[in-house]
C-alpha atoms as one frame of an Amber mdcrd trajectory, in Angstrom:
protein
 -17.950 -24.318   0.440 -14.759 -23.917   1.964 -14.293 -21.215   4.710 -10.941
 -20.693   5.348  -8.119 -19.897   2.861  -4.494 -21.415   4.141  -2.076 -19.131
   3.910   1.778 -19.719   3.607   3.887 -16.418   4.282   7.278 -16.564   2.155
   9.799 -14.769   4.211  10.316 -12.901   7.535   9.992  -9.603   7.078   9.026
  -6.914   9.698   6.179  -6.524   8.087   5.056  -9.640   8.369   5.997 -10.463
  11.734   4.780  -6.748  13.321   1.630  -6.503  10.711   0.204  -8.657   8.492
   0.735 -11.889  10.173  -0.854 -10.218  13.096  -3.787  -9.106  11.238  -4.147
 -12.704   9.392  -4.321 -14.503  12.751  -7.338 -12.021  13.565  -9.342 -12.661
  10.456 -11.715 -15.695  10.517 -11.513 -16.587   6.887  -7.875 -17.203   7.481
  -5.679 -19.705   8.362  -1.750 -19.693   8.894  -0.742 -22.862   7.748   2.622
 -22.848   6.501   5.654 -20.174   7.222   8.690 -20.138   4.977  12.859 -18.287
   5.174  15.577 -19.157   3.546  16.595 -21.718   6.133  14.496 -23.743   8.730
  15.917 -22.126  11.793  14.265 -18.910  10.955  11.018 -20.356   9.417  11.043
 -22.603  12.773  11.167 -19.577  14.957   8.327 -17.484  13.026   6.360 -21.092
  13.373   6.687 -21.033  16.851   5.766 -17.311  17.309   3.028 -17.027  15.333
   1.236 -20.852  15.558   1.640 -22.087  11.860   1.122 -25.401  11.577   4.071
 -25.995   9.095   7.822 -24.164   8.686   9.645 -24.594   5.443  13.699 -24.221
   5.430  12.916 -22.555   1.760  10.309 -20.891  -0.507  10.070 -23.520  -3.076
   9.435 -26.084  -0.523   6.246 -24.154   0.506   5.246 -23.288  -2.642   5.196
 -27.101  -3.286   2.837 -27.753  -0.418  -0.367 -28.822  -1.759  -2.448 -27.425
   1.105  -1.623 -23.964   0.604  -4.146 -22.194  -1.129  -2.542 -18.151  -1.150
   0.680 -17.261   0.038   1.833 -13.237   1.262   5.030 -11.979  -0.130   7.222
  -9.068   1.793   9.851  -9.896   0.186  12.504  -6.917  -0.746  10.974  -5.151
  -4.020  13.404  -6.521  -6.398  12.041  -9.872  -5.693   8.477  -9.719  -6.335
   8.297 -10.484 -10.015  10.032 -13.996  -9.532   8.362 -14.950  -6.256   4.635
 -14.069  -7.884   5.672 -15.839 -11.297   7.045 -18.793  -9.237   3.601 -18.697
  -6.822   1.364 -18.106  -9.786   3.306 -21.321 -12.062   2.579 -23.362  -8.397
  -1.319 -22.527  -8.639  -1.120 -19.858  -5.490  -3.575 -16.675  -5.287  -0.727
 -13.961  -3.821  -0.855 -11.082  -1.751   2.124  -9.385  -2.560   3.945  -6.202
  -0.523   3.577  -2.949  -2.354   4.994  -1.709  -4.749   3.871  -4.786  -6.557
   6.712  -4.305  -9.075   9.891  -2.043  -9.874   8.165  -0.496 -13.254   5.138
  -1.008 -15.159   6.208  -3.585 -17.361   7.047  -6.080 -14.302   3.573  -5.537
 -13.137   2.209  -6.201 -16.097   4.032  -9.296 -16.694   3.063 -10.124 -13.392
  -0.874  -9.880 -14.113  -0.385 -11.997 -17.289   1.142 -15.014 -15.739  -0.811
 -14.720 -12.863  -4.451 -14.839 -15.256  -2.635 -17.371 -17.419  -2.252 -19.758
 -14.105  -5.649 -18.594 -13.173  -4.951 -17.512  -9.393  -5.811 -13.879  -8.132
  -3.325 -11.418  -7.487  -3.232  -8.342  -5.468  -0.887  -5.678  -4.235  -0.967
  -5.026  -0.730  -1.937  -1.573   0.351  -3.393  -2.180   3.556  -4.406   1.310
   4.401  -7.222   1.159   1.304  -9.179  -1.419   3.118  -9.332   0.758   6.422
 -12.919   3.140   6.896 -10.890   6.174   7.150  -9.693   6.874   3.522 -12.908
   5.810   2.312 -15.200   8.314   4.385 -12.573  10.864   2.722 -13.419   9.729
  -0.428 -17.006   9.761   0.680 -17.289  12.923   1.848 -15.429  14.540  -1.040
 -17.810  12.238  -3.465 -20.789  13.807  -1.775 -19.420  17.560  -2.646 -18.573
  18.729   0.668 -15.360  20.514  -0.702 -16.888  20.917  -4.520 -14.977  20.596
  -7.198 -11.379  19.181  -6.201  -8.313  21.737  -7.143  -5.487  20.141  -5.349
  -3.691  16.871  -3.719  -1.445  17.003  -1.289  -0.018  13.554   0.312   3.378
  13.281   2.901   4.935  10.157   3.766   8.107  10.975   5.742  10.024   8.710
   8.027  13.419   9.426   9.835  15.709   5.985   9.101  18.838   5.427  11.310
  19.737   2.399  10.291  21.561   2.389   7.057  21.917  -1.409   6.766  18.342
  -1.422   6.320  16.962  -2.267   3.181  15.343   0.427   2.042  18.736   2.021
   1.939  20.100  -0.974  -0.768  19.515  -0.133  -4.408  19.848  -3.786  -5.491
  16.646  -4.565  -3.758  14.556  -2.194  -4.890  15.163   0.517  -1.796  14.890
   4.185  -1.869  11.947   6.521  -1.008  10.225   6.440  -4.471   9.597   2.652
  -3.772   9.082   2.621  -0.339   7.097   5.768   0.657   5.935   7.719  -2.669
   4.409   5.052  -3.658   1.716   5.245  -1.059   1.110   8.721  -1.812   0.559
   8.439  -5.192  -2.032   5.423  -4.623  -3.959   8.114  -2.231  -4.018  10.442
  -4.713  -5.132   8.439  -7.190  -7.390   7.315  -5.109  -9.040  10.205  -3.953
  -8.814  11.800  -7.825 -10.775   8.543  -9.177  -7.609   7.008 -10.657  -7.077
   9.887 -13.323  -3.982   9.895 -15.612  -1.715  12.548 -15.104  -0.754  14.716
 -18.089   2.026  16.056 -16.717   4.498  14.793 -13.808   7.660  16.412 -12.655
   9.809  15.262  -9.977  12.883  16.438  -7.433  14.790  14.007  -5.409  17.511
  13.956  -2.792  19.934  11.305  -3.703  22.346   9.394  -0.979  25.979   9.386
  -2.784  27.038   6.732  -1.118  24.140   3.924  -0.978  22.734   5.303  -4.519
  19.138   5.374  -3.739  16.558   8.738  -3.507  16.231   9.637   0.474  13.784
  12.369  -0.769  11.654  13.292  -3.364   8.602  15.506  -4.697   6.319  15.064
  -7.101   4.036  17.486  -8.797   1.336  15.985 -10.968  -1.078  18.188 -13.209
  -4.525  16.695 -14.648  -6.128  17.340 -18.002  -9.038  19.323 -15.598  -6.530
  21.334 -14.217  -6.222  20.114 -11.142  -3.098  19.424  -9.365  -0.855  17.161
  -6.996   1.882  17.077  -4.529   3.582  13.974  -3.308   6.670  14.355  -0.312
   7.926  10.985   0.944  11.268  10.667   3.009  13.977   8.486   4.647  15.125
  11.196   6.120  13.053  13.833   8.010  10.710  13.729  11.007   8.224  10.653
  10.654   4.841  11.795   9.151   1.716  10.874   7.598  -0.422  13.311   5.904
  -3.201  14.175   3.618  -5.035  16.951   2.228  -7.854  17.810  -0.674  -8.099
  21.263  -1.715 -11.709  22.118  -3.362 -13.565  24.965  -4.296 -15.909  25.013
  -1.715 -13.038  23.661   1.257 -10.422  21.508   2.735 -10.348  18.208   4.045
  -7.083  17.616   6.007  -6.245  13.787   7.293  -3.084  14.033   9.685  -2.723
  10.651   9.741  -0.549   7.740   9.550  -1.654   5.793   6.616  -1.673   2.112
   8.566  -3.391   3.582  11.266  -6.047   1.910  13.891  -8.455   2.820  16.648
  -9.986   6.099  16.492  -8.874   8.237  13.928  -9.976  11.960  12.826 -10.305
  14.266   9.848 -11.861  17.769   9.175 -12.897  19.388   6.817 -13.610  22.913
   6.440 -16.323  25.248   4.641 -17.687  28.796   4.498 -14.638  30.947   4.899
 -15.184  34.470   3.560 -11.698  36.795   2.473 -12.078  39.768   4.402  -9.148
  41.752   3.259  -6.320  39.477   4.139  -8.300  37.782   6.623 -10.088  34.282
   6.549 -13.059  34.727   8.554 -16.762  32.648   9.638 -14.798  29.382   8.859
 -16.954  26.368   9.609 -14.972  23.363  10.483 -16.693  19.683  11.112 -14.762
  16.820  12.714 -15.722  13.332  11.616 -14.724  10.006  13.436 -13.731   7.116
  12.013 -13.068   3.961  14.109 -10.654   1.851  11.879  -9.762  -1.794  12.883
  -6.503  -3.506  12.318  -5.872  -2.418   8.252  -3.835  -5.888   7.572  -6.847
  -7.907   9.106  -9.364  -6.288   6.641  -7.160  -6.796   3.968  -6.695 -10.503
   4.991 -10.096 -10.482   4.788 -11.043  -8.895   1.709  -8.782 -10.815  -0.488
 -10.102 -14.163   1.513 -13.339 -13.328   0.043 -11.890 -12.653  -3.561 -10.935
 -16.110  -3.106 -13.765 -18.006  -1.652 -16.658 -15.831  -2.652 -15.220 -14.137
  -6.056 -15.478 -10.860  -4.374 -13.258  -8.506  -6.916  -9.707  -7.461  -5.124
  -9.974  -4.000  -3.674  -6.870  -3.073  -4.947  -7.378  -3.652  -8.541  -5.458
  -4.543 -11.457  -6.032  -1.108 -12.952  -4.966   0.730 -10.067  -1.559  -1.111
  -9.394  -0.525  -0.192 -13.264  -1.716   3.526 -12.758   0.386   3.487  -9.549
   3.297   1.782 -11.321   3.312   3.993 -14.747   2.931   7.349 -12.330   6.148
   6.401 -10.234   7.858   5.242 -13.336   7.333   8.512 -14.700   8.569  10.035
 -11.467  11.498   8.156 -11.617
């Protein structure tokens, strides 16, 4: 059996270069073969950084390369549908940047071609691989916080530079894409991917590049229960999470790609003593998490060489995608 997938990387995103290359290089089910831009200066200089055996001056050309078995795409957000449906029609499993798609019915599309071609495809949310959302949902599984009331998830970051491209509406930018998104996958997450009945949203909107710098989103469950999603382009850089139940809190502060040792508490047995909260117990768990985009790496290596199921599923990806569409 084969025991390393060769990977071709379509593009030279930050992301790529500062992340998931990175964390590909450190899994051992993973090889770099081929790195691709939109001319071969570029894809020569990510070659040379990174160690990839081959550098393609354009995407087809590496999506023609025989020896590529799965290729990564961070490509802007309006470009994922015809960069999957091109890798998919080429016989490529993709990893593909989050959002996967711009609305539900992209995604879907996506899934079709990509079973009709027969390769796997998953979007990539690195930070569900890592330990530390998963002892959350662990811990809340296990009843420490009973019955779950409320969701609350930031994702704020302060962006200077405007020619960035989260700040250009043709390619997909804004903070509904780029940040809410993650928010609503961790509340879906922790919630066991329920459907909203009800979503409302707010959002600041930038006159002059046309795209949402803010937003907030308040979802409301058949149960009851209740969300709260805040993601930003503009305020101080944040990552956040917290589960409200009827027995406690659990409060995560943070980052969402985050690595080394990381810590969340939750807390029990407070008693209302007038207007007073008082004999609060509050227990601090560790989590050590490795590099996110090297588990990831890893995890969808095995979907391909072992038939492990992708962690990010099908399912979830169109529950993300129908949630922000509704936001939107």
């Amino acid at each position: 059996m084969k025991k390393k997938v060769n990977w071709g990387v379509l593009g030279c995103a930050a992301i790529a270069r500062v992340r998931t290359i990175p964390g590909l290089l450190q899994a051992d089910n993973a090889h770099l073969l081929a790195v691709a831009s939109r001319g071969i200066k570029k894809a020569e200089g990510l070659r040379e950084q990174f160690g990839a055996d081959r550098a393609y001056g354009s995407y087809e050309e590496l999506l023609e390369d025989p020896d590529v078995d799965a290729v990564y795409i961070p490509l802007p957000n309006s470009l994922h549908c015809q960069w999957v449906e091109k890798a998919a029609r080429a016989k490529k499993h993709i990893l593909c940047e989050k959002p996967l798609a711009l609305n539900e019915a992209q995604a879907q599309h996506m899934f079709e071609v990509c079973e009709e071609e027969g390769v796997l495809l998953m979007e990539a949310f690195a930070y569900r691989h890592a330990p530390l959302i998963q002892k959350v949902k662990q811990v809340i599984d296990e009843g420490a916080v009973g019955k779950v009331k409320y969701v609350e998830s930031h994702l704020t970051d302060l962006l200077t530079d405007m020619g960035n491209i989260r700040m250009n509406k043709d390619l997909g930018g804004g903070s509904f894409y780029d940040m809410a998104c993650y928010n609503i996958s961790a509340i879906s997450y922790l919630l066991g991917f329920k459907e909203p009945a009800e979503v409302r949203a707010l959002a600041e909107m930038s006159p002059e590049y046309g795209v949402d710098v803010s937003n907030t989103a308040i979802l409301k469950y058949e149960d009851g229960t209740q969300a709260v999603s805040y993601s930003s382009l503009n305020s101080y850089p944040r990552g956040y999470y917290c589960v409200v139940g009827e027995k406690g809190r659990i409060e995560v502060p943070c980052n969402f790609n985050c690595r080394y040792v990381q810590k969340f508490t939750v807390t029990t047995g407070g008693i209302v003593d007038n207007v007073e909260i008082l004999e609060e117990k509050k227990t601090e768990y560790t989590v050590m998490c490795p590099d996110n985009y090297m588990l990831e790496i890893l995890q969808f290596g095995r979907c391909i060489l072992e038939g492990e199921a992708p962690l990010v599923s099908k399912k979830e990806t169109l529950l993300n995608a129908r949630i922000l569409d509704q936001m939107l």
